[in-house]
C-alpha positions in Angstrom: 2.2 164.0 6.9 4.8 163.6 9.8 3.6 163.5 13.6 5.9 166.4 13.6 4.1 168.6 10.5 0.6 167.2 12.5 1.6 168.7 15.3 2.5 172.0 13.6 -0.4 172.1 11.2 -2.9 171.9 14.9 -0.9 174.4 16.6 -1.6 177.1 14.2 -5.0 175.8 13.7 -5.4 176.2 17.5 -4.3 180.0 17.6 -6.8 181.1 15.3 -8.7 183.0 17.8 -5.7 184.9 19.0 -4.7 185.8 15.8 -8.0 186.9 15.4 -8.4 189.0 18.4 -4.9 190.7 17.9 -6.0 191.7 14.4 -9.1 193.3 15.9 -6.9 195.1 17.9 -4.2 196.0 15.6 -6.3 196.9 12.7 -5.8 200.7 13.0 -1.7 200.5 13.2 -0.8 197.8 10.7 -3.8 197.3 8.2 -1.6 195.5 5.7 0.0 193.0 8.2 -3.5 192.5 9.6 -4.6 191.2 6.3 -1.8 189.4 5.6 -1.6 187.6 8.9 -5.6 186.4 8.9 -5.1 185.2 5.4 -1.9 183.4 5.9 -0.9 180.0 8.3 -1.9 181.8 11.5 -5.3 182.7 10.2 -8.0 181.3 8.0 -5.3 179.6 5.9 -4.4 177.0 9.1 -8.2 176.4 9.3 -8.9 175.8 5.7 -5.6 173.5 5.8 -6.7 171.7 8.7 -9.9 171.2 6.9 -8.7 170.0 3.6 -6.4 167.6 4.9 -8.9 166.1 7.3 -11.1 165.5 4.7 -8.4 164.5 2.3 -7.6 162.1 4.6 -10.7 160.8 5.1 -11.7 159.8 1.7 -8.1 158.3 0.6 -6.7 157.1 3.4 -7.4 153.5 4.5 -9.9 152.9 7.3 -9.0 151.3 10.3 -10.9 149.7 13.1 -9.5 148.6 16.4 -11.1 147.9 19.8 -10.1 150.5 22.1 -8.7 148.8 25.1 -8.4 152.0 27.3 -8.4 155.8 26.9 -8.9 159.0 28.8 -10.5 162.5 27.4 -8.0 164.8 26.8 -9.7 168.3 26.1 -10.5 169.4 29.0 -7.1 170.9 29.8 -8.1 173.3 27.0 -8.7 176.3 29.9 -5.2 176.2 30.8 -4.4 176.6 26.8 -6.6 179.9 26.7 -4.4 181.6 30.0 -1.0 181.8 27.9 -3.7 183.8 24.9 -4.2 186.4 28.1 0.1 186.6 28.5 0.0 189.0 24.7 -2.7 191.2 25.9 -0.9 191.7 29.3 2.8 192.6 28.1 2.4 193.8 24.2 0.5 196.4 23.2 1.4 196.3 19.8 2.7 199.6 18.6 5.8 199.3 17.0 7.5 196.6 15.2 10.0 195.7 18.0 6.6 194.6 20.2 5.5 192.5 17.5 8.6 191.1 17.2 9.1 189.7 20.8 5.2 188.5 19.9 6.4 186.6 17.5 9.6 185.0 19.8 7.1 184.4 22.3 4.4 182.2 19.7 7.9 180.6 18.3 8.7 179.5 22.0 5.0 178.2 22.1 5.1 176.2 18.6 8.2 174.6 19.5 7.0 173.3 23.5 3.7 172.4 21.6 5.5 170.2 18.9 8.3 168.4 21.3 5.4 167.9 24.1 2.0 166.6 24.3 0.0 169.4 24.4 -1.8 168.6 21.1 -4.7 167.7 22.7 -5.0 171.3 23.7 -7.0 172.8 20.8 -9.8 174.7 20.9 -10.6 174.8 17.5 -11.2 171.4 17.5 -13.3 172.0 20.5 -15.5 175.0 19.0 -16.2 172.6 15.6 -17.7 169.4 18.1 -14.8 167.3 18.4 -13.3 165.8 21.5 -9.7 164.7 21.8 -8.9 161.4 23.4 -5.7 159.5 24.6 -6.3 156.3 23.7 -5.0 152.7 24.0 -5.9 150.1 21.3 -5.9 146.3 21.3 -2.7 144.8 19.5 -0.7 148.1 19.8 1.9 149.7 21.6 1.9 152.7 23.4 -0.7 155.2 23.4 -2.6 157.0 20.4 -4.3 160.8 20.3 -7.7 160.0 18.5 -9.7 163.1 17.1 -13.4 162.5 17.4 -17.4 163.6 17.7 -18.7 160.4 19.0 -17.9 159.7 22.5 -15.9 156.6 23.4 -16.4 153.6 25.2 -14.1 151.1 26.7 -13.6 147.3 24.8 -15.6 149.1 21.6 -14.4 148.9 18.4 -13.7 152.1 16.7 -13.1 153.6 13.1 -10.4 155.9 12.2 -7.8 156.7 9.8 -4.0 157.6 10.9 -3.4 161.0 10.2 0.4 160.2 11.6 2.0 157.6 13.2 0.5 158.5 16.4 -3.0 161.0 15.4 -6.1 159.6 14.4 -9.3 160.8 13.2 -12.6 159.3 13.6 -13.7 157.9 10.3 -17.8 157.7 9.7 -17.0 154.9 6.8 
């Protein structure tokens, strides 16, 4: 998968709880949109893809290990993340299809500063399952890598991953 598609694929995957919450509250007015939109790419279907490919990835893809040189934790920006979930509840309520609309502007604006930026570390999906999110530098490499991870990390240690794209990897326990 592209660093681009990556990206996508974690920013649906990290509004899971919003869409969540606004189904919740929209249940009453739109029932079949409801439905629809927990069982499609902004629901369970971007957790159950983040899933499968994860673990796809992690029994065909080739293992790597590297020492890791430098890095920095990267999820703790994650409370910022959760103000722009308060920004729907404060200026759409939701009632007519012109609200949901603008909604829908609004998340577009959000997938498309998300992609082009480096706010993929923001996630908390990938916080709520036990992983941490580093920014990390590795021996032999240019440039700096996101690296998805449970175990915590420790400077001039070697660690084991697989490249989900050119610049995203993911721990790998093989």
């Amino acid at each position: 998968m592209t660093t681009i598609g990556m990206r996508v694929m974690l920013f649906f995957c990290s509004y899971f709880p919003l869409t969540f919450i606004i189904s919740i509250l929209a249940i009453g007015l739109w029932p079949w949109w409801v439905i629809a939109l927990l069982f499609c790419t902004l629901g369970l279907g971007s957790l159950a893809l983040t899933w499968v490919y994860f673990s796809w990835m992690l029994r065909r893809q080739y293992v790597e290990q590297k020492r890791v040189v430098n890095f920095a934790r990267r999820d703790s920006e994650v409370m910022g993340y959760i103000a722009s979930y308060l920004i729907p509840f404060v200026s759409f309520q939701l009632g007519s299809w012109q609200q949901i609309f603008a909604l829908g502007i609004f998340l577009t604006v959000l997938l498309i500063i998300y992609v082009h930026s480096n706010m993929i570390y923001i996630n908390p999906m990938l916080n709520v399952v036990g992983y941490r999110l580093y920014e990390i530098e590795i021996e032999h490499s240019q440039g700096t890598h996101y690296y998805i991870a449970k175990k915590r990390l420790e400077r001039d240690h070697a660690i084991r991953f697989v490249a989900l794209s050119k610049d995203i990897y993911l721990e790998s326990k093989r």
